[in-house]
LUMKOL-271027 format. One record per residue (C-alpha): residue number from 1; x, y, z. Coordinates in Angstrom, 2 decimals. Each point is the difference from the previous one (the first is absolute). Layout:
(NUM (X Y Z)),
...
This chain:
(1 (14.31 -185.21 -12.80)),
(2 (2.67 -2.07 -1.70)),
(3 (0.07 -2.10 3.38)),
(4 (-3.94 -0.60 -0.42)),
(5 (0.57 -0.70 -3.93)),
(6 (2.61 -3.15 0.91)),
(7 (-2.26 -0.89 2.46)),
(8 (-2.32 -0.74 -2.32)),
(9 (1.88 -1.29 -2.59)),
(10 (1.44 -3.12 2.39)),
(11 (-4.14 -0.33 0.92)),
(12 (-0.61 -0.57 -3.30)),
(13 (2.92 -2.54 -0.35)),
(14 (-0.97 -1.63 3.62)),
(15 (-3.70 -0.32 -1.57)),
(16 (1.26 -1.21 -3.99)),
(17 (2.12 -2.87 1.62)),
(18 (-3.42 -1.26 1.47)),
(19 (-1.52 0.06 -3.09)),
(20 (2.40 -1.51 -1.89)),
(21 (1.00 -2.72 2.35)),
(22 (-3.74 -0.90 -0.44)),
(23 (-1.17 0.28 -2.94)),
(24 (3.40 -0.02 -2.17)),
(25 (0.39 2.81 -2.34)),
(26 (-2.36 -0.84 -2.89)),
(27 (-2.95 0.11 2.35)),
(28 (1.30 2.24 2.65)),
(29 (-1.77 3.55 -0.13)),
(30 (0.71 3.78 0.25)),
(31 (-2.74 0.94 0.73)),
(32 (-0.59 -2.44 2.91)),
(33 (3.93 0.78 1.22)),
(34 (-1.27 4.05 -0.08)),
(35 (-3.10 -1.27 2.46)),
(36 (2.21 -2.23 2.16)),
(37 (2.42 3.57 0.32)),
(38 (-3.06 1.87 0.54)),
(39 (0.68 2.33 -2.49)),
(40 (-1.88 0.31 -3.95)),
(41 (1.26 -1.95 -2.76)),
(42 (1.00 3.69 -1.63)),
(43 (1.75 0.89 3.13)),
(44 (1.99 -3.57 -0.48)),
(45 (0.65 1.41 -3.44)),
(46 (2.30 2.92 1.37)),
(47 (2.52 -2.30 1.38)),
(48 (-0.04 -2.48 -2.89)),
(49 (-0.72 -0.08 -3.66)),
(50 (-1.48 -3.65 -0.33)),
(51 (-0.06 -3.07 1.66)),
(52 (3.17 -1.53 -1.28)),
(53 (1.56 3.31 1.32)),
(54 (-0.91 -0.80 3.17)),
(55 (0.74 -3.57 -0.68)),
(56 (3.62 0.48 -0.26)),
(57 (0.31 2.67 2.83)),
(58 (-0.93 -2.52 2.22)),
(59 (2.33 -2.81 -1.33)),
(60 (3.09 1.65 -1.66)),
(61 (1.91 0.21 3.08)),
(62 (-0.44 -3.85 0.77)),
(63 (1.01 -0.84 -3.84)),
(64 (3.34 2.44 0.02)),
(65 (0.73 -1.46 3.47)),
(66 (-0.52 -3.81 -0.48)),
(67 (2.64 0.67 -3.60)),
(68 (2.55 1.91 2.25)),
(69 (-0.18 -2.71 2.44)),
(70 (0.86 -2.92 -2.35)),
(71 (2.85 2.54 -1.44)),
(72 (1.37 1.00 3.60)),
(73 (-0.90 -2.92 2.50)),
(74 (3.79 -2.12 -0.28)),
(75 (2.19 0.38 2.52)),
(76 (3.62 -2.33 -0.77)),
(77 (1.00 0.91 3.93)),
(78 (-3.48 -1.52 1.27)),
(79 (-0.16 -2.95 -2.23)),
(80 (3.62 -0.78 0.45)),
(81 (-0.99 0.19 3.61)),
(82 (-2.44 -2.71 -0.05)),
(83 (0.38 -1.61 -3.34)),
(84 (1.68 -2.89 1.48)),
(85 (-2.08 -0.55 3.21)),
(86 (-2.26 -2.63 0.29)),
(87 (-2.05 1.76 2.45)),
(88 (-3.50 0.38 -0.71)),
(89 (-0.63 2.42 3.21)),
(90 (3.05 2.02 -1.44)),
(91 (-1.48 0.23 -3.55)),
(92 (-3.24 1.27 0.64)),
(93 (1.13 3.07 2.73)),
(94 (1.81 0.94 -3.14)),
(95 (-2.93 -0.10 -2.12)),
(96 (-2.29 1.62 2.38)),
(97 (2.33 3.11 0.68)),
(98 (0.17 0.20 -3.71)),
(99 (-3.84 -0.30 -0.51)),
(100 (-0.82 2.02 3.00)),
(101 (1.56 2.59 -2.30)),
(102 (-1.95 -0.21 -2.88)),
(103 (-3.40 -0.58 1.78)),
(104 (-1.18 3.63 -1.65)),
(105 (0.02 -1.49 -3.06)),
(106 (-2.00 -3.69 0.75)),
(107 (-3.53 1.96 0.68)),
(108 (-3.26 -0.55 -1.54)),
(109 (0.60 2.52 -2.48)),
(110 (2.80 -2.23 -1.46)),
(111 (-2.50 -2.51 -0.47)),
(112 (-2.07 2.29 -1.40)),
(113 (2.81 0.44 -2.80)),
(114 (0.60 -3.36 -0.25)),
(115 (-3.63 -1.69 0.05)),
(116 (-2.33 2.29 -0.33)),
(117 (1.22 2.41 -2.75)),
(118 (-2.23 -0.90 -3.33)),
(119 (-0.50 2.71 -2.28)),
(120 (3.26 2.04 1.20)),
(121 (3.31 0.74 -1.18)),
(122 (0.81 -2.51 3.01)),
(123 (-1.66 -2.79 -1.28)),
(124 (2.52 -2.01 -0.92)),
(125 (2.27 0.71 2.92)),
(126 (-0.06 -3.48 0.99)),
(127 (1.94 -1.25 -2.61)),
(128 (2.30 2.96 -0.07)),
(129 (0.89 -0.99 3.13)),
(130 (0.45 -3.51 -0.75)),
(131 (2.40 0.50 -2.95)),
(132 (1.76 2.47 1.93)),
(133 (0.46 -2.47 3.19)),
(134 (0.82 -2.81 -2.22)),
(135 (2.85 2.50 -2.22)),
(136 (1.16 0.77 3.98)),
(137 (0.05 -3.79 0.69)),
(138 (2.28 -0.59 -2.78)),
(139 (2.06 3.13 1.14)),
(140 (1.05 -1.48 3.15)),
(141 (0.53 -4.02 -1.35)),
(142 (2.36 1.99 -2.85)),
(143 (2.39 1.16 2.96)),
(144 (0.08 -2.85 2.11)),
(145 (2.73 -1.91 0.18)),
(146 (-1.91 -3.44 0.19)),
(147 (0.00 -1.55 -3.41)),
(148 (-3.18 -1.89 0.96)),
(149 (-2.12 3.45 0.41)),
(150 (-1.04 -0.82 -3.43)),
(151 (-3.59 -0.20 -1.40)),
(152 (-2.41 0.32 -2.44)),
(153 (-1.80 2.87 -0.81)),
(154 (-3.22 -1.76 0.30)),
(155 (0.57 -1.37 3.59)),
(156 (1.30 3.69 0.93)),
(157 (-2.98 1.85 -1.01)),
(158 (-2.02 -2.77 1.36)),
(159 (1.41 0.96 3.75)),
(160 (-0.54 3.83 -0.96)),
(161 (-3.56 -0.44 -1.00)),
(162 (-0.15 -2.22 3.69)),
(163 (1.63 2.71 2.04)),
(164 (-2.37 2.72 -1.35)),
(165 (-3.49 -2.29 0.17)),
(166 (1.32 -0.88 3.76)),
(167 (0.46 3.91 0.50)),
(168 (-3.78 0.43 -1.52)),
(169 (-1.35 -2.99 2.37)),
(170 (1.77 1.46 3.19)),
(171 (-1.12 3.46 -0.23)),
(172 (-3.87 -0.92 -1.20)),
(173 (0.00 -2.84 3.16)),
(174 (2.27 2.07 2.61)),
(175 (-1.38 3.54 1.49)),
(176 (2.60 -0.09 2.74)),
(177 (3.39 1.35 -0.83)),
(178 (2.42 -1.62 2.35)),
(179 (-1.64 -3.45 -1.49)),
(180 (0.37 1.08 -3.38)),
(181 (3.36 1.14 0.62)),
(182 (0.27 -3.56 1.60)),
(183 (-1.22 -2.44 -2.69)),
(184 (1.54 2.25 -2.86)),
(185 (3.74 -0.43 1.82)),
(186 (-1.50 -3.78 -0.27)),
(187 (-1.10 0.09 -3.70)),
(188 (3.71 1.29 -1.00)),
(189 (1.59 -2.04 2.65)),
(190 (-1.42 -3.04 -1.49)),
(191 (1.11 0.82 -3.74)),
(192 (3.55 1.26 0.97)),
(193 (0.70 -3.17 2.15)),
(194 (-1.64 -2.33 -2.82)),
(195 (2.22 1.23 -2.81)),
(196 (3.36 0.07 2.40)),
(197 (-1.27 -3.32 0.49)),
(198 (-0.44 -1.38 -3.94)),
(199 (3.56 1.07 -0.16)),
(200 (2.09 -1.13 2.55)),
């Protein structure tokens, strides 16, 4: 019975990440996600209180992920590895394996979080994001040991806000998830490289 009970629960999830990825969540509906689960809207209602309730089972892991990510991700023995190579080949396998990691968390309910998320508690996750990236950025200039990793806070939430619309535009353009795994190592590649770059 319980068995039959999650079963239903991850239909309704399946069904809500439809909806939302259509429609958004200020005109996405319950009772059209209880049809699309073929179940009735108070059916839906034993699993989940409201919509937002089901908005942020859906997303919550994605959000909690994506922060422990950007808390987590630095590794000194990789990037002491390849820090000084000027190999571009070498670079991205690095990024990949890293990415290929975290490729649970880059789904369409991410962008769901992050674009789609009006009228929710996760509406301004976006610029969370981008003030936490850009507090992160600063993080790692602070313990370098090149006295030219220096800039402005302007120009450093300027490359946060362009990392996460890139993210956005990759996962709204790419279904596949080898290329998006691709053009996102290519996206950070391309930032990572620029700045090393600006202060050599």
């Amino acid at each position: 019975m319980q068995y039959k009970k999650d079963e239903l629960r991850e239909t309704i999830l399946f069904e809500s990440e439809k909806e939302f990825f259509e429609k958004g969540y200020r005109n996405a509906s319950l009772r059209q996600i209880a049809k699309r689960a073929g179940m009735t809207i108070g059916n839906l209602y034993h699993y989940f209180d409201n919509k937002e309730a089901l908005f942020d089972e859906l997303v919550k892991h994605e959000y909690d992920a994506f922060i422990y990510m950007l808390n987590n991700h630095y590794d000194r023995e990789v990037m002491a590895n390849i820090s000084e190579s000027v190999d571009l080949a070498i670079w991205r396998k690095v990024l990949c394996s890293f990415l290929a990691q975290l490729k649970p968390i880059f789904t369409n309910r991410f962008l769901i979080m992050l674009d789609m998320s009006a009228g929710t508690n996760y509406e301004h996750t976006k610029a969370e994001f981008v003030k936490f990236l850009s507090a992160h950025f600063f993080d790692h200039f602070e313990r370098s040991e090149n006295p030219a990793m220096v800039f402005s806070p302007k120009f450093v939430e300027l490359i946060s806000i362009q990392i996460i619309d890139g993210i956005i535009t990759i996962l709204r353009k790419v279904t596949d998830e080898n290329e998006r795994l691709d053009m996102m190592a290519d996206l950070f590649l391309f930032y990572i490289l620029g700045i090393m770059g600006m202060t050599k």
